[in-house]
C-alpha positions, -999 to 999 in steps of 0.1 A, spaced: 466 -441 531 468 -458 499 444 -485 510 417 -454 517 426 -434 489 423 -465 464 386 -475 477 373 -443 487 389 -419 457 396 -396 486 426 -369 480 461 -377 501 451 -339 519 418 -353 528 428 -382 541 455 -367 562 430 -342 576 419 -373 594 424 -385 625 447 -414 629 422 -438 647 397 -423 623 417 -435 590 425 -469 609 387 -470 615 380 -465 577 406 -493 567 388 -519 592 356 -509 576 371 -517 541 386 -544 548 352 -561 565 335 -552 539 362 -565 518 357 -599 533 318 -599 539 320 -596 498 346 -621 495 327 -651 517 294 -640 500 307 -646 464 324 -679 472 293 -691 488 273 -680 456 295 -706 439 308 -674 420 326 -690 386 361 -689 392 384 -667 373 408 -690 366 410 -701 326 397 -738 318 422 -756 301 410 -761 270 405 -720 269 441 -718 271 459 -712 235 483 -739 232 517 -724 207 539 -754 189 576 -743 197 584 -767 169 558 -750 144 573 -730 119 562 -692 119 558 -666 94 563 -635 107 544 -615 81 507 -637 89 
């Protein structure tokens, strides 16, 4: 339900006036979309989200800090 809700922004009554088959029908639809959007990102050689490392801030342990800067 949560699955539904999330995507759809459907109420918990609405998506308990449904069907079971028809709310197991709706989360195979997500999900295939899901993963039709997945594949086609990844074959648009979509950037990954992952930070670079040399965008990572790097913090000295050793440094001393002032804790009023």
């Amino acid at each position: 339900m949560a699955f539904i809700a999330y995507y759809f922004n459907w109420s918990h009554d609405e998506i308990l006036s449904l069907p079971h088959e028809e709310r197991k029908q709706w989360c195979e639809e997500i999900s295939r979309i899901n993963e039709q959007m997945n594949q086609e990102g990844a074959n648009a050689g979509a950037p990954s989200v992952e930070p670079q490392m040399d965008e990572v801030p790097v913090l000295d342990l050793d440094e001393e800090m002032d804790p009023f800067e």
